[in-house]
VMD Tcl script that draws the C-alpha trace (Angstrom):
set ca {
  {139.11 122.28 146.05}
  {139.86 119.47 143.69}
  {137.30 117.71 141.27}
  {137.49 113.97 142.50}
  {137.57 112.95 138.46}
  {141.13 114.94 138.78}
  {142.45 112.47 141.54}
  {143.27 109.51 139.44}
  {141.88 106.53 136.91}
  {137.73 106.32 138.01}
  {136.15 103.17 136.27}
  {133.02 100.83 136.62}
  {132.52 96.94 137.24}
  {130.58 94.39 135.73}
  {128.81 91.48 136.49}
  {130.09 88.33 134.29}
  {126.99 86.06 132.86}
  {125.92 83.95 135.61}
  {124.63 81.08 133.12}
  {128.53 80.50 132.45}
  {129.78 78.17 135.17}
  {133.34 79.01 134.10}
  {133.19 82.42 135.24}
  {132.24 81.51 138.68}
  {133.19 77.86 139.75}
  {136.10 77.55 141.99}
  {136.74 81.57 141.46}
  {139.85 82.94 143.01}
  {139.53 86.27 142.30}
  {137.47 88.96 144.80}
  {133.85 90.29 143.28}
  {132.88 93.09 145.11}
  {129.50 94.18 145.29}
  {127.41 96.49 147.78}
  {126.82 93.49 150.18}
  {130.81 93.37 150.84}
  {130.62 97.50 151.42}
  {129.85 97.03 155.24}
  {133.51 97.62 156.30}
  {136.43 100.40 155.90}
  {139.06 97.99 154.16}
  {138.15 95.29 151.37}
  {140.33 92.21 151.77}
  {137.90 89.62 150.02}
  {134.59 89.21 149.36}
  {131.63 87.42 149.53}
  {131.39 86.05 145.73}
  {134.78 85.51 143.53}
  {135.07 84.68 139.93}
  {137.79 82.66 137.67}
  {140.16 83.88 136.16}
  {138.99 82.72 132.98}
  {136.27 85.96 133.41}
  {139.25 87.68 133.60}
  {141.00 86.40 130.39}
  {138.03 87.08 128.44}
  {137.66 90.41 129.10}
  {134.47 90.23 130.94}
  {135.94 91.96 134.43}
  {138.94 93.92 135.06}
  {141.15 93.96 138.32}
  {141.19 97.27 140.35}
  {144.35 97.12 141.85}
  {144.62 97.48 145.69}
  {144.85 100.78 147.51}
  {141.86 102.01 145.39}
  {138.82 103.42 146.37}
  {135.52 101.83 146.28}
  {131.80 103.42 145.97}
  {128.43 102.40 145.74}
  {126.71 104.14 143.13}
  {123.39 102.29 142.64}
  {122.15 100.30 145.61}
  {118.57 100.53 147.89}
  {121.07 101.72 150.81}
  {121.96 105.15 148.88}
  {118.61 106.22 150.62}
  {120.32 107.10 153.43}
  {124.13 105.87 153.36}
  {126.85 106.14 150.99}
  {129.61 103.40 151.55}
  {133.22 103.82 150.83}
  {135.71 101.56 151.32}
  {139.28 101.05 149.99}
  {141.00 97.60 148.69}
  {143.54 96.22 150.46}
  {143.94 93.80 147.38}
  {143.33 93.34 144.25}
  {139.71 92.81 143.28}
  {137.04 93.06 140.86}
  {133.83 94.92 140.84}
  {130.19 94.77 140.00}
  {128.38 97.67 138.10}
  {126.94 99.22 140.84}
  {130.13 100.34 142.32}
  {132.73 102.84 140.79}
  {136.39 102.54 141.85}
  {139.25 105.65 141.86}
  {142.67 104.49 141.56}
  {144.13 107.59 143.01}
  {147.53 109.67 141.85}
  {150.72 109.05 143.43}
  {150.27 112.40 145.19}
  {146.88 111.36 146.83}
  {145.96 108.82 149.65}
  {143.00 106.94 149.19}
  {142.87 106.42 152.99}
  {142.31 110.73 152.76}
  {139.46 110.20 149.66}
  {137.70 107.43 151.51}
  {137.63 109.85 155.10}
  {136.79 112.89 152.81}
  {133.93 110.72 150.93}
  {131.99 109.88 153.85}
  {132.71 113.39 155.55}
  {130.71 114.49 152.50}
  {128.06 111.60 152.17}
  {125.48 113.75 152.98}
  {125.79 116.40 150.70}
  {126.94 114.00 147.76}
  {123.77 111.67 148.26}
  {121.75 115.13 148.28}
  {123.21 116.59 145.03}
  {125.00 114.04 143.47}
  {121.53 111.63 143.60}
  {119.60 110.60 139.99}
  {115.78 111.24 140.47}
  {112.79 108.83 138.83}
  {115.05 105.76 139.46}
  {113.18 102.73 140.99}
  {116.89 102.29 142.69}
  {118.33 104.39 144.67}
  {121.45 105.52 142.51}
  {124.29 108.05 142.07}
  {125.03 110.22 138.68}
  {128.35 109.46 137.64}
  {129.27 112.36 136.54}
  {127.90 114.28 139.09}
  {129.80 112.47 141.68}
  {133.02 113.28 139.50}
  {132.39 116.96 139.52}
  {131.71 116.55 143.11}
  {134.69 118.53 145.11}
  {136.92 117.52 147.98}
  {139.52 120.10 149.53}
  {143.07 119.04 148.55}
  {146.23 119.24 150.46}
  {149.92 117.87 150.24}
  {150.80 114.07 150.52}
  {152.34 114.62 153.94}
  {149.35 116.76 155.21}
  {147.05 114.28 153.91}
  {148.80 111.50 155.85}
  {148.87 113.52 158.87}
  {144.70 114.22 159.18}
  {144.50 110.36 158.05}
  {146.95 109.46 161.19}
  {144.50 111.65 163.38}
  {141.61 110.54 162.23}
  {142.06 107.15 162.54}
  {143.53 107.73 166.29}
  {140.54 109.32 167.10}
  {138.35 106.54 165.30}
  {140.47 103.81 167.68}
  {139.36 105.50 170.47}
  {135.56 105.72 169.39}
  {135.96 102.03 168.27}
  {137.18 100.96 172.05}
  {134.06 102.70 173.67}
  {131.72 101.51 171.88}
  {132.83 98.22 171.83}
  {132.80 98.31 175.45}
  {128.96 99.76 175.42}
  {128.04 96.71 173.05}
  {129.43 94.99 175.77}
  {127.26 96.89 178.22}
  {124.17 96.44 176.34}
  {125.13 91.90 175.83}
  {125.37 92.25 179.97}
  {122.19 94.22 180.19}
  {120.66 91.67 178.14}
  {121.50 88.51 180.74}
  {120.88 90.67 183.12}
  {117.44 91.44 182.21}
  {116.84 87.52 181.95}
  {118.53 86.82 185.19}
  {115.96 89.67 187.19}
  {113.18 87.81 186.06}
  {114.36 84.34 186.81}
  {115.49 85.21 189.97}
  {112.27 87.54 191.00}
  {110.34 84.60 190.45}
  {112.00 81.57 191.57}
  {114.75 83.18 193.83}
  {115.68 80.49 196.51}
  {112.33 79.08 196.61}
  {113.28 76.46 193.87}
  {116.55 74.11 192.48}
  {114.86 75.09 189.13}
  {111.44 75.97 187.75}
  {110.90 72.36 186.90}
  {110.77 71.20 190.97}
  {108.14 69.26 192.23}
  {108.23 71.35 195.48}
  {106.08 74.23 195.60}
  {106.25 76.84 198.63}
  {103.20 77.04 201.57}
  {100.54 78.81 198.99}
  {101.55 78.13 195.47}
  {99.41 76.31 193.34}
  {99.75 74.37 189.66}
  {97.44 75.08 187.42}
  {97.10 74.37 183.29}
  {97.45 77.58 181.71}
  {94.12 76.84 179.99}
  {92.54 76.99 183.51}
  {93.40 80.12 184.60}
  {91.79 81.73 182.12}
  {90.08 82.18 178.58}
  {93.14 80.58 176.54}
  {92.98 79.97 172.19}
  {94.77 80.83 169.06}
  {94.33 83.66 166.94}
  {92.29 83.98 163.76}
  {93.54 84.68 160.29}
  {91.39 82.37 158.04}
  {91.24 84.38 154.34}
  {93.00 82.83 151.52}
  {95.62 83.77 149.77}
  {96.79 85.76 153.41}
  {98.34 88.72 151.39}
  {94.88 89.40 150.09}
  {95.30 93.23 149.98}
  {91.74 93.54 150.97}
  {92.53 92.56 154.77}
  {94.74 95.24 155.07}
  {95.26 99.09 155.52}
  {92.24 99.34 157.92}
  {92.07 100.69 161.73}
  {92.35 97.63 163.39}
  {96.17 96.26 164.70}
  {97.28 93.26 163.36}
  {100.27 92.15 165.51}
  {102.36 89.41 164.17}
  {105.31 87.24 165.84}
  {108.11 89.94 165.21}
  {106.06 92.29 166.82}
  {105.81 90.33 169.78}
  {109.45 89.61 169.79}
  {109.94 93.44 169.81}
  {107.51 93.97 172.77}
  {109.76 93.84 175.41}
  {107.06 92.56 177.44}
  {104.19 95.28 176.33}
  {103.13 95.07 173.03}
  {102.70 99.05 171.89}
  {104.00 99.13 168.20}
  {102.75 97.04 165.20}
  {103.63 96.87 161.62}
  {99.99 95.78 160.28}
  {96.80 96.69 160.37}
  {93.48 94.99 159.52}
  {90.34 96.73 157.20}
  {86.91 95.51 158.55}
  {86.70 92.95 155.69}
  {89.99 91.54 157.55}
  {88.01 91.42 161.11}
  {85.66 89.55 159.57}
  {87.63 86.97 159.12}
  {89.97 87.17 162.66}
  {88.74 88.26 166.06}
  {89.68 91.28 168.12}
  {91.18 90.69 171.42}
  {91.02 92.96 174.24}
  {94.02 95.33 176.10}
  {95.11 92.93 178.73}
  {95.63 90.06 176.66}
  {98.97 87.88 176.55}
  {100.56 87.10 173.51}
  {102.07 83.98 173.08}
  {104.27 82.88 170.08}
  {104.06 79.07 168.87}
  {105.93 79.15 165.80}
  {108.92 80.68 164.33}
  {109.96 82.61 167.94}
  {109.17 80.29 169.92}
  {107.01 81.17 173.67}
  {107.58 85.01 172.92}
  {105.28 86.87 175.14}
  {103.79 90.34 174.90}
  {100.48 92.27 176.57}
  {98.23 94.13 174.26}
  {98.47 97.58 174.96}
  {95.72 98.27 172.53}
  {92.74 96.04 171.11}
  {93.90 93.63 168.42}
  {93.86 90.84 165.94}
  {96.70 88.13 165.82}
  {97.01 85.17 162.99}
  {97.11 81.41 164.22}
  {100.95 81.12 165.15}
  {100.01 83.84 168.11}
  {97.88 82.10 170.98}
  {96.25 84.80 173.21}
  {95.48 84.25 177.04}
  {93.14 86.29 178.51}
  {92.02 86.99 182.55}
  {90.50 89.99 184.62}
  {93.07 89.50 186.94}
  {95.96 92.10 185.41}
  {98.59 90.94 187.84}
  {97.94 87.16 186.99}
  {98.37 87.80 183.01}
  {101.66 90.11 183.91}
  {103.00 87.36 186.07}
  {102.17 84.12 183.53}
  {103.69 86.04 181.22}
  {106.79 86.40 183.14}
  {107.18 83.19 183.67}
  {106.82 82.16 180.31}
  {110.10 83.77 179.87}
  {111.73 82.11 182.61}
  {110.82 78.67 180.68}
  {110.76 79.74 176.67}
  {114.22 77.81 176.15}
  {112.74 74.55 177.73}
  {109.37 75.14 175.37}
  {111.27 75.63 172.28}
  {113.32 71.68 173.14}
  {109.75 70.60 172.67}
  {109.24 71.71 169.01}
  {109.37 69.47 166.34}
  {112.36 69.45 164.54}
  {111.13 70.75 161.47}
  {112.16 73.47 158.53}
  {109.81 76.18 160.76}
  {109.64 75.53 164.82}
  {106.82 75.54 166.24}
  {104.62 74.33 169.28}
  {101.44 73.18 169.28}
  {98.27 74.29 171.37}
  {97.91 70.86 172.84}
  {101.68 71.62 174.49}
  {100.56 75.01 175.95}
  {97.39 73.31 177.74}
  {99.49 70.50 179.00}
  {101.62 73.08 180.48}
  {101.50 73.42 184.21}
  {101.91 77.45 185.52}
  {103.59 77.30 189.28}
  {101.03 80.03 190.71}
  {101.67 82.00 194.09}
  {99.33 83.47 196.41}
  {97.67 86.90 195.39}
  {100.23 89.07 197.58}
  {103.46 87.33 196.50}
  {102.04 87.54 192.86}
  {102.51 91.09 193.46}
  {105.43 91.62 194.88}
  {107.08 89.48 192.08}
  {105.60 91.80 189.65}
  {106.39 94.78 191.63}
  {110.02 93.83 192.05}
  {110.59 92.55 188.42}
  {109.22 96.37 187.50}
  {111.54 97.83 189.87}
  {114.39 96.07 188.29}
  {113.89 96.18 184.54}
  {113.09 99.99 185.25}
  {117.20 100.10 186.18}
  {117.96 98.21 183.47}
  {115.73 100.37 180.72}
  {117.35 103.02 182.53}
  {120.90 102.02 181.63}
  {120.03 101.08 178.42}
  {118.58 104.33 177.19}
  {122.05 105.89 178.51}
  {123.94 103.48 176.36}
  {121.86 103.94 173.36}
  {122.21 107.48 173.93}
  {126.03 107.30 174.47}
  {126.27 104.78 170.98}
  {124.35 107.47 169.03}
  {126.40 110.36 170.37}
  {129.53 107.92 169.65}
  {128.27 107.89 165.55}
  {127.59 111.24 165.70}
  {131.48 112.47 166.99}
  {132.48 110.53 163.81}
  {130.93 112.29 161.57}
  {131.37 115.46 163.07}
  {135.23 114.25 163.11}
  {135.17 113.76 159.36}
  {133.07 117.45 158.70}
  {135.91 119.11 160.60}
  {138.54 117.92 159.66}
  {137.99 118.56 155.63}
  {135.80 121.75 156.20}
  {139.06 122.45 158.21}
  {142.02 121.51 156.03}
  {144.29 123.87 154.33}
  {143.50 124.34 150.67}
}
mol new
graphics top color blue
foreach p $ca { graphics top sphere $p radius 0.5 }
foreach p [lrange $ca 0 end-1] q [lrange $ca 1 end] { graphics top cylinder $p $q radius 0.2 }
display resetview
């Protein structure tokens, strides 16, 4: 086991005054920071400085082939990312770089690092820090087992194989999940309109079918969130569910999870609405829909529709997402989107019969159940797919030959 302060030059980055214009206009030179640590192989970066920053001392270059590591960043809480330079580049001061030996491959120290992230973010971590950070020289002392340039090479040339081979499935379940996506759009659309219509805009309706303004079909108004300032603490933390436009967005349809809740003194000021009721979206996410699953309050860009007739609300709500994109060409073009309530009650729902209301609901169930099917297999497949990696990486240097 070898001391990763004994595999080469270690040293820190800093951050060149941003007052000074000269240190940053028209930089050349790569300034890596954490936000640039989302990949295996630095070859740029997001921010660059001058070399005039460079002249005067206030950065130094790291040449390439070493190894990078974030030391002091919010996403040490549960991730340590290593990467290794494929030029030459300069770094803030929450990152430490190792410019290994001639004898050691920084492709092995960057595996071996994130084989070990675990451990070294559970005994390498400073406590009391409002940061999430890294003792230096704790990480230093931290051990990695050691072997000869050639074996090194060899269990980087497997591992990255192996890695190719993860990569390639799951791309191909990303792909899976995209496809599951359209298709999920596509069962609704064509549950709904299915042959019965050129496009959900036709005059035409079928023997039975009825338009009707969505404010006649049932109790129909925005929600209620009149307190000023709005992050007045005393609304919150009470036992009453304040869903907001993300959590609609989230809903898939059924809105179960929320990431607010009001106190009474914040009911005062909104109004409850029942389980049953549709969620509607008219600003930022445009005509996002969602069903209360629970009794709730929702602020003014949320308009709720409410009837006793459970199949009607599922299938309005439906076909709200067979038309969102042609509601969200009718908001304004300004800095937020939005809709407003006068659009929704000009809006004309094509209503079937009572028995074909149900079998559209039935059948867009029966499909979306596939699909949730599949998509619980992919998601189960990606995580197994993260997990082989790291149990790749444990294996192979809990493995190697010391």
């Amino acid at each position: 086991m070898t001391r990763l302060r004994d595999l080469g030059d270690w040293r820190g980055g800093n951050t060149p005054p941003k007052a000074n214009a000269a240190y940053w206009t028209d930089g050349t030179v790569p300034w890596v920071s954490p936000k640039d640590m989302k990949v295996d192989e630095i070859t740029s970066s997001e921010d660059r400085v001058s070399e005039a920053a460079l002249k005067e001392g206030r950065v130094s270059l790291v040449p390439a082939g070493s190894v990078l590591v974030v030391t002091r960043s919010g996403i040490l809480s549960h991730t340590l990312p290593v990467a290794v330079t494929k030029t030459q580049v300069t770094i803030n001061q929450d990152l430490k770089a190792l410019t290994p030996k001639p004898d050691v491959s920084p492709k092995y120290v960057a595996h071996a690092l994130r084989g070990a992230s675990r451990r070294i973010l559970r005994e390498c971590s400073k406590h009391g820090t409002t940061v999430a950070s890294v003792e230096t020289s704790a990480l230093l002392d931290f051990e990695i087992p050691l072997v000869d340039l050639d074996e090194q090479r060899r269990i980087v040339a497997e591992l990255e194989k192996q890695f190719s081979r993860l990569d390639e499935a799951v791309a191909n379940l990303q792909r899976v999940k995209a496809n599951l996506l359209a298709y999920r759009q596509a069962a609704v659309r064509e549950a709904i309109w299915g042959h019965r219509f050129a496009e959900p805009w036709a005059e035409d309706l079928p023997s039975g079918w009825y338009r009707a303004p969505l404010s006649q079909l049932g109790q129909f108004g925005r929600g209620k969130s009149k307190h000023r300032p709005r992050g007045d603490p005393r609304l919150f933390g009470g036992p009453y569910p304040f869903i907001q436009t993300g959590d609609v967005r989230r809903s898939a349809g059924v809105i179960r999870e929320f990431t607010q809740t009001y106190s009474e003194f914040g009911l005062q000021q909104s109004r409850l609405w029942p389980v049953g009721t549709l969620c509607i979206t008219i600003a930022a996410n445009i005509a996002e829909t969602g069903i209360l699953a629970m009794p709730a309050c929702f602020p003014d860009s949320v308009v709720g529709f409410v009837c006793e007739d459970e199949t009607l609300v599922r299938y309005v709500e439906l076909f709200f997402r067979t038309i969102r994109v042609d509601l969200e060409r009718l908001a304004p073009a300004t800095a937020q989107k939005n809709i407003n309530l006068a659009v929704l009650e000009r809006l004309e729902v094509k209503v079937p019969p009572a028995p074909e209301r149900e079998r559209i609901v039935a059948e867009v169930d029966r499909r979306l159940s596939i699909v949730h099917e599949v998509e619980t297999e992919v998601d189960a497949n990606l995580r197994r797919a993260a997990l082989l990696r790291s149990s790749c990486l444990a294996a192979s240097f809990s493995a190697a030959p010391i």
